[in-house]
C-alpha positions as CSV (number, residue, x, y, z in Angstrom):
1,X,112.8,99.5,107.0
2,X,112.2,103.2,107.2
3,X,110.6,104.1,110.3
4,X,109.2,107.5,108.7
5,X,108.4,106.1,105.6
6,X,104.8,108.0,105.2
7,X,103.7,106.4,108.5
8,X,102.2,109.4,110.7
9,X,99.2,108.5,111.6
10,X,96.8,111.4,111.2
11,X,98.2,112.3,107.9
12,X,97.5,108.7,106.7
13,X,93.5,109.0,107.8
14,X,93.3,112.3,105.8
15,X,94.0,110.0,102.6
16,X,92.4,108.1,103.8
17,X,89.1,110.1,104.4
18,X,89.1,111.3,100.6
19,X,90.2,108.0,99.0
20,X,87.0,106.5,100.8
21,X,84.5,109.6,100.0
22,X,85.7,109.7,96.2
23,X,85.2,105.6,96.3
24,X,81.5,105.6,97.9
25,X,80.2,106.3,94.4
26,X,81.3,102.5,94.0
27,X,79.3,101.4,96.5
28,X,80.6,97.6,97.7
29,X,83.8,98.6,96.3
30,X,87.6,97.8,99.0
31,X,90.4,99.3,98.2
32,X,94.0,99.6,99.1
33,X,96.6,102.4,98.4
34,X,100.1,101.7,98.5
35,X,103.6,103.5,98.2
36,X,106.5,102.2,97.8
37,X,109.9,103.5,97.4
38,X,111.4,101.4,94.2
39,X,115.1,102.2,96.1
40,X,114.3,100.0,98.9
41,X,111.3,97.7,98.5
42,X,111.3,97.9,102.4
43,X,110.1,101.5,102.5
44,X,106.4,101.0,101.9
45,X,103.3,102.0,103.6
46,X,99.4,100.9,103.0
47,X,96.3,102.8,103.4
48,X,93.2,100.6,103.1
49,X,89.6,99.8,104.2
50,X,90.6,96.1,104.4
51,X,90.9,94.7,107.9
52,X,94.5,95.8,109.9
53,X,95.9,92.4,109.7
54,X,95.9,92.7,106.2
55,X,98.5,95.2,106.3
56,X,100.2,93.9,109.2
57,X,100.6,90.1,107.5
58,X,101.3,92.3,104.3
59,X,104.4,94.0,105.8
60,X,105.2,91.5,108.5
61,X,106.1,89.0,105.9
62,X,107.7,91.7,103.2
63,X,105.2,90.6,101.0
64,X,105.8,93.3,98.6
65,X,108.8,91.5,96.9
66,X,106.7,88.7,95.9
67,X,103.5,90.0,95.1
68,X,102.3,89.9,91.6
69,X,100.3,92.9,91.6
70,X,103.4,95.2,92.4
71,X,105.9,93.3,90.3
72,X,103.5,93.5,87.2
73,X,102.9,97.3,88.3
74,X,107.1,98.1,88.5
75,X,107.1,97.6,84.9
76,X,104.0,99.3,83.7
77,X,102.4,102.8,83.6
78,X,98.6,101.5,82.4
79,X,96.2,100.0,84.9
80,X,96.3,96.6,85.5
81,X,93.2,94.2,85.6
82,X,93.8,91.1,87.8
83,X,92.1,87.9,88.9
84,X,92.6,85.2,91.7
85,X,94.3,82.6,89.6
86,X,97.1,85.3,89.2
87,X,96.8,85.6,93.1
88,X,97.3,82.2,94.3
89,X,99.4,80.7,91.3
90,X,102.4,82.6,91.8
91,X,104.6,79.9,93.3
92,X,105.0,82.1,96.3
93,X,104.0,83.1,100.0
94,X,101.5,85.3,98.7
95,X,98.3,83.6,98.2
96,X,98.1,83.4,102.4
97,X,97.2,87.3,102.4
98,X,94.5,87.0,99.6
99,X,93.3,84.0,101.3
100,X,93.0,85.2,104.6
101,X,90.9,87.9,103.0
102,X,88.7,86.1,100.5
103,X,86.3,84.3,102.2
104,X,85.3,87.5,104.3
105,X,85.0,90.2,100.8
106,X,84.3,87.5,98.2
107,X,87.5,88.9,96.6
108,X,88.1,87.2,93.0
109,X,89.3,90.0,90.5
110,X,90.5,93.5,90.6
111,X,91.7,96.7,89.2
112,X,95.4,98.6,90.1
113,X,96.0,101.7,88.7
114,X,99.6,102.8,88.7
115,X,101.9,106.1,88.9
116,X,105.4,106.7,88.8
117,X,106.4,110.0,90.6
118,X,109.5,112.0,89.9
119,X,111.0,110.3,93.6
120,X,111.5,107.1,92.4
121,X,108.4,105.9,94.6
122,X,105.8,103.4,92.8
123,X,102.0,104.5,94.2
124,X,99.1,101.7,93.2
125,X,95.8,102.2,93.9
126,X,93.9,98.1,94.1
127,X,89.9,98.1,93.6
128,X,89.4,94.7,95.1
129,X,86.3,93.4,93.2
130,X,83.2,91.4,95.0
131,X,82.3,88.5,92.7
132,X,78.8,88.8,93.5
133,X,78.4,92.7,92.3
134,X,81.4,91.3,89.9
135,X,79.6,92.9,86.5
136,X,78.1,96.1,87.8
137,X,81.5,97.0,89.6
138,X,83.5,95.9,86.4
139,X,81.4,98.6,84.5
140,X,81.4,101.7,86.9
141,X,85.5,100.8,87.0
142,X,85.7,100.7,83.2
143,X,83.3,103.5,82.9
144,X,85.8,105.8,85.3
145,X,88.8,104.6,84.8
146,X,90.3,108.6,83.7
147,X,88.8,109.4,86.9
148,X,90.2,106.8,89.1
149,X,93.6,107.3,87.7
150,X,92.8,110.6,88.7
151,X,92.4,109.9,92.0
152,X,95.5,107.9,92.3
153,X,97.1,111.0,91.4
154,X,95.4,113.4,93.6
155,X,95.6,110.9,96.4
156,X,99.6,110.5,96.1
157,X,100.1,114.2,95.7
158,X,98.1,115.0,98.6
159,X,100.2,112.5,100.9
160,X,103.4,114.2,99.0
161,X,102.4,117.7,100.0
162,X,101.3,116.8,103.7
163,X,104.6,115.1,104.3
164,X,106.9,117.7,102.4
165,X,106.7,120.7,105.1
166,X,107.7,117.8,107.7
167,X,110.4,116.3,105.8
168,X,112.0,119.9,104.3
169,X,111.9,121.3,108.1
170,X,113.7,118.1,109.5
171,X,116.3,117.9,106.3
172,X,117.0,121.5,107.7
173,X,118.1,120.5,110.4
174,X,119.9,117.6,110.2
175,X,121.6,119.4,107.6
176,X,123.0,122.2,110.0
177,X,123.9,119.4,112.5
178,X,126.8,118.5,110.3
179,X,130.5,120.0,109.7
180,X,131.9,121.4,106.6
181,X,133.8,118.2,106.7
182,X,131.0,115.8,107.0
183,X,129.0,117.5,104.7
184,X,132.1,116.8,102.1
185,X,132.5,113.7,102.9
186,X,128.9,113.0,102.9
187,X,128.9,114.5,99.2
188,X,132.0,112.2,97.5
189,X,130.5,109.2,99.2
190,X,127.2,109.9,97.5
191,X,128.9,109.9,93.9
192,X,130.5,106.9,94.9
193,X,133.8,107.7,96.2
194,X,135.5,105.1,98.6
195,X,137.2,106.0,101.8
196,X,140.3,105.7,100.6
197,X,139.2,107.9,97.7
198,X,137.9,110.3,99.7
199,X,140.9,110.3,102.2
200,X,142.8,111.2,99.0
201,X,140.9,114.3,98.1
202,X,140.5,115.8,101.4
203,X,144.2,114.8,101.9
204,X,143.5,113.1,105.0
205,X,143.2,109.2,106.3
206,X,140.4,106.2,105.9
207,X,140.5,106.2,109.3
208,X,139.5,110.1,109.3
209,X,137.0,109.2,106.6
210,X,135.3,106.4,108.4
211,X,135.1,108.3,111.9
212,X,133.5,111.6,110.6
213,X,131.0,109.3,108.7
214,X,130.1,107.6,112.4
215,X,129.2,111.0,112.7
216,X,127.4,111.6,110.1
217,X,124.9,108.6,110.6
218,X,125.1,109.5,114.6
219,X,123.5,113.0,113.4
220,X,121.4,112.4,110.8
221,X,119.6,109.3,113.0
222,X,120.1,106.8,110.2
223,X,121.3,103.2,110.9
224,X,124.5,103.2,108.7
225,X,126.6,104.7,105.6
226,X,124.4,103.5,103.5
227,X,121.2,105.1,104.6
228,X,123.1,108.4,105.1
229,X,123.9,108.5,101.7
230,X,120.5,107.8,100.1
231,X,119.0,110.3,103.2
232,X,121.9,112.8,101.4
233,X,120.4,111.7,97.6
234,X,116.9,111.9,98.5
235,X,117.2,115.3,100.0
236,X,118.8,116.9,96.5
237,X,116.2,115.2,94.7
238,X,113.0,116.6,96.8
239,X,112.3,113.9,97.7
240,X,108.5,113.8,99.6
């Protein structure tokens, strides 16, 4: 996983801050907030009201490739209404987290609203639903749904805009940290040149090819090739 995937901390409690003051109007209303990058499942970061080991069982366990609300959401652009029996009958792992919750929030139904942004990241917004406020709730949500999407909106761009300064001054660098030759090997490898290809274009040897992209990952902090490539594709797509 992505150690810098939208996870500094102060920025988090700023969306957090107006998620929760445009959400008051709800009254007993939790909520969580997620992004996920729909490149690698495994980049994903929650901002909620619900208890920390929510998130931390959430994540811990990579729930996010087995839960229904975000498979439902890949494939949609609408909200998405939801109830427990689509929770806990999903032949999977999942129904632990929504358990482990239940009991304390009365959780039995919900709401997701869903956005697609131009960086290939999936960003839900889930109104978790008390079943004793169940009707009035149902109504306000119903009532505001243009707004809510709304704020799903405002919410992600806000987290986009307070991570892009971040993000475009570190891509700056990292970018000077590399050679000419790096930086062209970097760019056949991200349209999907082999080393051998590559060592045919630059007229030069795989094992050439392979060393210079130690370097490249050695530079850029990533883990491998492959993460140095998608770091190389995210930054000429603007991403964050």
């Amino acid at each position: 996983m992505n150690e810098i995937f939208f996870s500094h901390i102060g920025k988090n409690e700023h969306i957090q801050e107006y998620l929760e003051k445009n959400l008051a109007k709800y009254r007993d209303i939790n909520y969580a907030f997620m992004v996920m990058s729909k490149w690698d499942i495994n980049d994903i970061t929650i901002i909620s009201d619900m208890p920390d080991y929510f998130s931390d069982i959430y994540l811990g366990n990579k729930y996010q490739s087995v839960d229904p609300i975000l498979l439902n959401a890949l494939n949609r652009v609408s909200p998405l209404a939801w109830d427990e029996n689509m929770m806990i009958n999903n032949q999977s792992k999942f129904e632990e987290v929504f358990l482990s919750v239940k009991p304390y929030y009365n959780i039995i139904s919900g709401q997701t609203f869903v956005l697609h942004d131009q960086n290939n990241h999936l960003a839900v917004l889930s109104l978790y639903i008390n079943k004793y406020l169940m009707a009035d709730i149902y109504e306000d949500v119903t009532k505001h749904k243009d707004a809510l999407q709304g704020l799903l909106i405002n919410a992600h761009e806000m987290l986009l805009y307070l991570y892009r300064e971040e993000k475009d001054n570190k891509s700056t660098i990292n970018c000077k940290k590399l050679s000419s030759r790096e930086a062209e090997i970097l760019y056949w490898s991200s349209i999907g040149k082999t080393y051998s290809e590559i060592a045919f274009i630059l007229g030069i040897k795989s094992p050439t090819v392979k060393f210079h992209m130690g370097n490249i990952v050695r530079k850029l902090g990533v883990s491998n090739a492959k993460h140095a490539i998608r770091h190389f594709l995210m930054e000429h797509r603007t991403v964050f």
